[in-house]
N, C-alpha and C positions, 0 to 999 in steps of 0.2 A: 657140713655137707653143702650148703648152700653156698657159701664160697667159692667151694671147688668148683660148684657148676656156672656161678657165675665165672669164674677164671675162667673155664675153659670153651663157654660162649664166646668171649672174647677171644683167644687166641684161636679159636675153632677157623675159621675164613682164610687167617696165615697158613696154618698149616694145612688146609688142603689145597692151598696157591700153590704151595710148596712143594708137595705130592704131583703134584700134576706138572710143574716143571721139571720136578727129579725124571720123570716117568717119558714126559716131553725130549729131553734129553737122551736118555737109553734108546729112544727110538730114533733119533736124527745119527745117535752114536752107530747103532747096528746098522742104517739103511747108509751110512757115508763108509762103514767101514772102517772106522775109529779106531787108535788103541784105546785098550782097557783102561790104561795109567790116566791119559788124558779124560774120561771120562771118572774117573774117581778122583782126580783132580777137582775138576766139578763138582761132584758131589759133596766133594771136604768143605769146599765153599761157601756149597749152598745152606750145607748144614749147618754151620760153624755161624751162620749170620741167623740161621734160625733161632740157634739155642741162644744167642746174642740178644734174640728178641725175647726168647720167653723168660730170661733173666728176666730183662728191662719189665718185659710187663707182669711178672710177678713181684718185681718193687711195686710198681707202680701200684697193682691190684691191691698189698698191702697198707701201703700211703691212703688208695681210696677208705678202704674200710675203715683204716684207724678215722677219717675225717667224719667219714661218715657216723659213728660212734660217738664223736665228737658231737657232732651236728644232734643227734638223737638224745645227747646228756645236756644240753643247752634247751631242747626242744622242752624235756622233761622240767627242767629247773624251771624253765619260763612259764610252764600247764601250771606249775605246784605254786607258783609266785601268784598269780593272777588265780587261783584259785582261793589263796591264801588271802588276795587282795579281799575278792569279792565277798568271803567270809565276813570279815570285818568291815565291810560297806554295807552287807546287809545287815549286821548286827547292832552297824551303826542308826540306820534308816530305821527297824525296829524299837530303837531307843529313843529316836525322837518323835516317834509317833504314838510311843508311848507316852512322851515328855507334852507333846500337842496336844493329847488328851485330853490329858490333868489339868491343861494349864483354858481347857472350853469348860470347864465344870466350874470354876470359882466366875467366868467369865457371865456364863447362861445365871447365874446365882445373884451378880450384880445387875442385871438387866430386869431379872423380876423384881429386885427391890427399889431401881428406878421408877418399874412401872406402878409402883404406890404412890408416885408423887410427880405426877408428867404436870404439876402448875408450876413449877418451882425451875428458873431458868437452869442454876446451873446442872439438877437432874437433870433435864434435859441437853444439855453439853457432855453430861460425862456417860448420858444415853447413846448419844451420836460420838464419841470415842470409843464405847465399848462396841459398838456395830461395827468400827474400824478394825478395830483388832481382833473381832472375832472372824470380818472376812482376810484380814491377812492370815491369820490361825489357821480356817479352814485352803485358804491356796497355798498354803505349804504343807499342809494331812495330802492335799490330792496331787498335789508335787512330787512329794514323798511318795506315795501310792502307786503311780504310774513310773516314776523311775525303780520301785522295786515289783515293776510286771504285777502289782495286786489291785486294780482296777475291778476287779470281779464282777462284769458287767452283766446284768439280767434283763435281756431285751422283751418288750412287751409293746403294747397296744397302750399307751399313753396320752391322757386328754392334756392336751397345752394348756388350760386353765390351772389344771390342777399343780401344774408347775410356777405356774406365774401371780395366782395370787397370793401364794404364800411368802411370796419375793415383795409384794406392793407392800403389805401388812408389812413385814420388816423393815422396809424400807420409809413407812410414810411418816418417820419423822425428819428423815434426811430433806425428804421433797419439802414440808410445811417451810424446815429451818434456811433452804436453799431457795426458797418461793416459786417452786417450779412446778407447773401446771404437768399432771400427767393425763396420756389421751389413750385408753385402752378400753377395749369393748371385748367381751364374753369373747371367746374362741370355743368353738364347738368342729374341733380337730383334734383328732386325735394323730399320732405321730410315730413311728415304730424304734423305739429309744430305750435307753434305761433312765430311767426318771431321776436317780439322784445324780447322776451325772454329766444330765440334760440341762438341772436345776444349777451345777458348778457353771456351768459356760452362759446361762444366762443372766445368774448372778453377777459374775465376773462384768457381760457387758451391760446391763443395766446400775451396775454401781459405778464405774467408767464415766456412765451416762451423768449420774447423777456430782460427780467428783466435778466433773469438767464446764458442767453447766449452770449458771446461779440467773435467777428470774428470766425461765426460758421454759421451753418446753422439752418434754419426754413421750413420744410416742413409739407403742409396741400393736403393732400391726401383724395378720397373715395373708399373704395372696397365696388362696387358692387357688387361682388360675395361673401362677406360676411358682406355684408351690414352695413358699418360703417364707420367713422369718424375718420381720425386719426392727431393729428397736435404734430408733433416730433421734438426736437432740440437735437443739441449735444454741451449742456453746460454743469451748473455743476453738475448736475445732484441730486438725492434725496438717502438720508442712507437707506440702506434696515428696518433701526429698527423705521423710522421716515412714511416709505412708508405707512404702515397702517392707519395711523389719519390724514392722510394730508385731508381728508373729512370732520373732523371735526371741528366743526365752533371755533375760535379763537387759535386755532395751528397752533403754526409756526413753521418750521423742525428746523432751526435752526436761533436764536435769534439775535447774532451776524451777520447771513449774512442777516436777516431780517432786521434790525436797519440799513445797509448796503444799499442792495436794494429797503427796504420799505414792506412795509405787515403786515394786519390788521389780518391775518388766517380768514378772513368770504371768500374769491373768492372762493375758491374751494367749503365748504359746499354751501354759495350758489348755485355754477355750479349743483351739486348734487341735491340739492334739485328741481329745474324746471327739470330736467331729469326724477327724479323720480313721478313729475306730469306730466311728459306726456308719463309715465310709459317708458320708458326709461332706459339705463343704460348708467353708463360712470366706466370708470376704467384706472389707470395708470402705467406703467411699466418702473422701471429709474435703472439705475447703476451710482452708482455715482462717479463723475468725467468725465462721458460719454455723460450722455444727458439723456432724461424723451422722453416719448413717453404716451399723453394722447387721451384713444379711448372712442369714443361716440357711440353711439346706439339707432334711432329716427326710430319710425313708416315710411317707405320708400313705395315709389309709384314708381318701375321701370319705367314703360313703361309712366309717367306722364314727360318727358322732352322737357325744354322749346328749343324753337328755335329763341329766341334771338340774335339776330347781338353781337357781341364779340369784343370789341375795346381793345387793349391791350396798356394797361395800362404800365408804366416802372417808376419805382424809380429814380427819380431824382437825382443827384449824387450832 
C-alpha cells in the first residue's frame, strides 16, 4: 500500500498537467470551431505520451524500491556487524580488567613485604619497580574503564588533602631515591570532584613530576584566588613543538627519553579526560630543560574547609 501511494505521489503533478491541457484543448477546440477528428488527434497524443510516462515511472519506481531494500539489508548487516563488534570489545575490556585485577593483588602483596625490609638497597629498587608497575596497572584499569563508559563517577564535597597525601606516602620513596625536595603545605579546600578519580589525574601528574626530575624540586600548590591546582618541577622539562599533544592519548614527547623513563602516552589524555567530565580544565606550561608546570581546574567550594587535625607527615631519609 505504501508503494502505491508513493507511486502515485509522484506521478500525481503529470497527470493533472495533463487533465488541464486535455481540457485546455476542448475549449480552444469548441471556441475556434475545430473538427472533432483533429481534436482526438490530440488527444491520442497527449495520451499516448502519458501512459509512455507512467511506464517509465513505474520501472523507474520499481528500480527505486528494489535499491532502496538493498540499502535497508546493507543498513541492517552493518547495525548487526558493529553490534557484533562491540559485543566482543566489551567482552574483551571486561577480561582484562579482570586480568588487571589479579595481576594488583600479588603486586599490593610484594610491596608489603618490601616494606619489612626498606634498609636493604635492593628492596628498595624492586620497592620503586613495583610502584612502576602498579601505576601503569592502574592507567590501563582507568583506560579501560572510561573506554567501556564505566567511570561511575560519585561527585561530592572533597578536601584536596585528603587526595594528596596519600599520593606523598606512596610516593616518598621515589622522592628520597630521586633526591628531590618536595614543597607542599596542608590545603584546607575542599573541591566538587569524585575523589578517586581526582586522585588518577593527580597521580598521573605528580609521578610525571617525579619521573622527569632528579635533584630538583616538586611543588603542589592552590590558588585560591584563582582557583586552581598547580604541581610544578624543575626537571627536564617539555619541547615547545611537542607541548601541544602531550594530551593525546599514545604520545610520547620524546621516545628515547620515554624508553628511558617509561611511558605508555595514555597518563595525560587520561588525566584530560576525567577533568573534562567534571567539566573541568587542566593545562600545561614547560621550558624545556627547566621544568613543566601542570595547572588544574575543579568545581571549588571556598568557604566548604575541613578542620581536620594536620599531622605532619616527613620523608623518610
Amino acid at each position: 500500500m505504501d508503494k502505491f501511494k508513493n507511486y502515485i505521489s509522484k506521478i500525481l503533478p503529470v497527470t493533472v498537467t495533463t487533465i488541464f491541457i486535455l481540457s485546455v484543448f476542448w475549449v480552444v477546440f469548441l471556441l475556434m470551431n475545430l473538427s472533432f477528428e483533429s481534436y482526438f488527434l490530440a488527444f491520442e497524443i497527449i495520451v499516448f505520451f502519458y501512459l509512455v510516462y507512467l511506464v517509465f515511472m513505474a520501472f523507474l519506481n520499481k528500480k527505486e524500491e528494489k535499491l532502496k531494500n538493498q540499502i535497508q539489508e546493507l543498513e541492517e548487516a552493518n547495525l548487526n556487524l558493529r553490534n557484533n563488534f562491540l559485543a566482543k570489545e566489551k567482552e574483551l575490556q571486561e577480561y582484562f580488567l579482570i586480568w588487571i585485577h589479579q595481576i594488583k593483588t600479588p603486586i599490593t602483596a610484594g610491596k608489603l613485604i618490601c616494606d619489612g625490609d626498606i634498609e636493604n638497597e635492593n628492596i628498595k629498587n624492586i620497592k620503586k619497580e613495583l610502584i612502576y608497575i602498579e601505576d601503569y596497572t592502574n592507567m590501563a584499569l582507568s583506560y579501560l574503564k572510561m573506554a567501556n563508559h564505566n567511570t561511575d563517577m560519585d561527585i561530592s564535597l572533597v578536601n584536596l588533602d585528603d587526595i594528596i597525601r596519600p599520593l606523598i606516602k606512596k610516593y616518598a620513596i621515589l622522592f628520597i631515591s630521586n633526591n628531590i625536595k618536595l614543597e607542599y603545605e596542608k590545603l584546607n579546600v575542599k573541591v566538587i570532584t569524585d575523589s578517586k578519580w581526582c586522585m588518577v589525574v593527580i597521580e598521573q601528574l605528580l609521578s610525571n613530576a617525579i619521573k622527569y626530575t632528579k635533584n630538583g624540586i616538586v611543588s603542589i600548590t592552590f590558588n585560591e584566588k584563582e582557583n586552581y591546582l598547580e604541581i610544578k618541577d624543575n626537571g627536564i622539562g617539555i619541547k615547545e613543538s611537542d607541548l601541544p599533544k602531550i594530551f593525546d592519548r599514545f604520545y610520547r614527547v620524546d621516545k628515547a627519553r620515554s624508553r628511558a623513563q617509561g611511558g605508555s602516552g595514555l597518563g595525560l589524555a587520561i588525566a584530560k579526560e576525567i577533568i573534562k567530565q567534571h567539566h573541568g580544565f587542566i593545562w600545561a606550561k614547560s621550558e624545556y630543560g627547566k621544568g613543566s608546570t601542570f595547572t588544574i581546574v575543579l568545581p571549588y567550594d571556598k568557604e566548604a574547609v575541613k578542620d581536620d587535625d594536620w599531622e605532619e607527615d616527613e620523608l623518610e631519609g
